[in-house]
C-alpha positions, 0 to 999 in steps of 0.5 A, spaced: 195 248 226 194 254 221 186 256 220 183 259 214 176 262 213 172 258 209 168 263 203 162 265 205 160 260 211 165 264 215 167 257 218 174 257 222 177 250 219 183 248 220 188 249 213 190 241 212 183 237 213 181 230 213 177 227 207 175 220 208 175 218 202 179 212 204 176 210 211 170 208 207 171 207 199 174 203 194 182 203 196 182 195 196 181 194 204 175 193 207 171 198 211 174 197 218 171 202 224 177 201 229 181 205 224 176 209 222 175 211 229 183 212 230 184 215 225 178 220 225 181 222 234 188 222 231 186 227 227 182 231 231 187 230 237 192 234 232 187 240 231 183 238 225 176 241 226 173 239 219 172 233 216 169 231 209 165 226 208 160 222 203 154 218 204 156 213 197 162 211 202 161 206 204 154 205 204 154 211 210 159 207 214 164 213 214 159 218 215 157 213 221 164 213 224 165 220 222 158 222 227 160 217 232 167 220 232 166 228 234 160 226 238 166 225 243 168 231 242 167 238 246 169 243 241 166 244 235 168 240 229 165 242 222 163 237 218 162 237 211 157 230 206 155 229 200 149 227 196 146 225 189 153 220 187 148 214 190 143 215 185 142 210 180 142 210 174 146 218 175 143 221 171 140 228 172 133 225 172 134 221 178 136 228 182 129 230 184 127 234 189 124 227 193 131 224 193 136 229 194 131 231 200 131 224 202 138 223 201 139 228 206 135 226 211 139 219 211 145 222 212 142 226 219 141 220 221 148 217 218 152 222 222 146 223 228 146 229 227 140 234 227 143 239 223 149 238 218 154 243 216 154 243 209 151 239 205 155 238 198 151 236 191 157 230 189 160 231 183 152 232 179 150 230 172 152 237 167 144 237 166 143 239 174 147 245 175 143 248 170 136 247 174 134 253 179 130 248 183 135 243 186 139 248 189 133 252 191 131 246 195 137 247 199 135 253 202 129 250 204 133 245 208 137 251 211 131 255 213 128 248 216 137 248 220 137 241 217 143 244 213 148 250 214 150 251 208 151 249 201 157 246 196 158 243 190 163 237 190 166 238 181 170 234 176 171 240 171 173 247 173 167 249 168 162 245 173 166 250 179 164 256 174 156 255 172 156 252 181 157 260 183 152 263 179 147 261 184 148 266 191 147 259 196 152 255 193 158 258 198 164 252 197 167 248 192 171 241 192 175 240 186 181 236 185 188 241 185 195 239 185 201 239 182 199 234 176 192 239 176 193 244 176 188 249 171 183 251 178 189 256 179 188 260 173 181 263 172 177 259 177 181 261 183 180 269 182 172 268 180 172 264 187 175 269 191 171 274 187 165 271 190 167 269 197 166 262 195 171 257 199 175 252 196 176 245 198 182 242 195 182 233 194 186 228 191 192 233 193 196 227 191 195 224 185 192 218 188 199 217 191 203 218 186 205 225 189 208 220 195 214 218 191 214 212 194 209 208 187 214 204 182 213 200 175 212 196 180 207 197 184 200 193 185 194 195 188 188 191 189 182 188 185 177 193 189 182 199 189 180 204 184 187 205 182 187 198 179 180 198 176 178 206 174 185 208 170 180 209 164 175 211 168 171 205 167 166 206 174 167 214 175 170 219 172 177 217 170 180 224 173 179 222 180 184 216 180 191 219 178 188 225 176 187 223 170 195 222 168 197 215 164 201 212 170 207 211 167 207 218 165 206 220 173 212 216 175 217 220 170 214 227 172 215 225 180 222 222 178 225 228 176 221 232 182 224 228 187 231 229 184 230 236 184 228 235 191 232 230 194 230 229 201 225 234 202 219 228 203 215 229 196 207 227 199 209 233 204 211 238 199 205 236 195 200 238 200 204 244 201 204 246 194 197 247 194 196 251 201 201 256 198 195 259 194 191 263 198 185 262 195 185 255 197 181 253 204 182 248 206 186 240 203 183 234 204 188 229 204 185 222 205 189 217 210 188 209 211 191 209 218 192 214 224 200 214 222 199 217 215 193 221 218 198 224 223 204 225 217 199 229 213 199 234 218 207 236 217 206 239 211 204 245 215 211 245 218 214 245 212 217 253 210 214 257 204 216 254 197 220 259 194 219 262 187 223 258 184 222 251 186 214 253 185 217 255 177 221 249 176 214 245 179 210 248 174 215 247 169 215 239 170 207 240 170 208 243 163 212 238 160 210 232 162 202 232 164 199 238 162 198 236 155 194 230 157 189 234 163 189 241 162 184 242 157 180 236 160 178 238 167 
């Protein structure tokens, strides 16, 4: 395992971590602690050191398997959660200083911790990031050691931009990959300016990024893949990266061509960490098997230059018309 410096927090991680998304959300299956736990010590045993997760998934229950899984451990696992995408309705109204105070305390006691990490405000309302007050709150947790640091977790690389502007916020999560790929321009340069961290997710393009999706392919009632294509429940560009599907499968068509048996998911996460800007990726994983193959990736050689112009030109011809611009 290959570790980079996340940004000012001066934490160690390892470059290809683990998001659990997907041993507590909305991926069609319900939450199964067994296999959180295994796919949390598989990742582990293999040199992951930092894990992200979220109060909303799952109602605390990956942060639970999460706190119970790196008790067992002796070296240090950095663990990173997230706050504020409970509150209903999720508006800026609802981000007081109370709940998001409450908000963290509740997740000391998810994960049995009596210091966290680094606390993330959860992809907040635009209004939020233009109150002072909220992001000073958190300083006053820090001083208080309930939290190490904190980040802010975007949907639109002008929300990354307007979060920087506050010296405290020290990483931010945003969605980066093939089919999303404007973070690289202006906003990876700002970062490294600032010393900000940069925690990449949904490397993958909700799997589209595997190769292994059709036409064909069906995904549950209670997958967000099924009922958030159009953004219905959250913000669409969290589900296929925003792309219309069809559209996504033509583009991985003509990247698995290219490509031929190189192993496309791997490839896609290798795409991401070849930008130097980039902390850490946080692919999600359903099993301890898939968990273990992300971490591959790694072992891949460096893309060449060539193959990173042919995977841009892909990107400009069939998606970037329909994201670039929106994220």
């Amino acid at each position: 395992m290959i570790y980079r410096t996340l940004g000012k927090t001066n934490f160690n991680i390892s470059e290809i971590s683990l998001g659990t998304w997907q041993v507590g959300g909305k991926w069609g299956s319900p939450f199964d602690p067994n296999n959180a736990e295994a796919i949390l010590k598989t990742a582990i045993d293999s040199g992951v050191n930092f894990i992200d997760t979220a109060d909303v998934y799952s109602d605390g229950l990956s942060e639970k398997a999460v706190g119970k899984a790196v008790k067992s451990y002796q070296q240090k696992i950095y663990i990173a959660t997230k706050c504020g995408r409970k509150f209903q309705p999720h508006v800026d109204a609802s981000y007081t200083l109370t709940a998001l105070r409450k908000s963290v305390e509740d997740s000391l006691q998810n994960i049995s911790v009596d210091h966290i990490d680094l606390i993330q405000l959860h992809c907040p309302p635009w209004e939020t990031y233009y109150r002072p007050e909220v992001f000073d709150l958190f300083d006053r947790l820090k001083a208080e050691g309930k939290i190490g640091a904190l980040g802010v977790s975007v949907e639109k690389v002008e929300q990354a931009i307007k979060a920087m502007e506050y010296d405290n916020v020290t990483t931010i999560q945003i969605i980066f990959n093939m089919f999303r790929q404007r973070p690289s321009e202006l906003f990876f340069d700002l970062a490294k300016d600032k010393n900000v961290g940069i925690i990449v997710r949904v490397p993958l393009a909700s799997g589209l990024l595997t190769g292994t999706y059709s036409a064909n392919t069906t995904f549950g009632a209670d997958d967000h893949r099924t009922f958030n294509r159009n953004g219905d429940a959250f913000d669409k560009g969290e589900t296929f990266s925003g792309i219309n599907y069809d559209k996504g499968l033509e583009a991985v068509r003509i990247l698995k061509d290219h490509f031929g048996d190189t192993n496309l998911a791997l490839l896609a996460i290798k795409w991401v960490l070849m930008y130097d800007a980039v902390s850490c990726v946080i692919p999600g994983a359903s099993s301890p098997s898939q968990a273990e193959n992300n971490l591959l990736a790694a072992d891949l050689p460096q893309i060449s230059a060539d193959d990173m112009l042919f995977i841009k030109s892909v990107y400009d011809q069939y998606i970037k018309g329909d994201v670039h611009q929106v994220w």
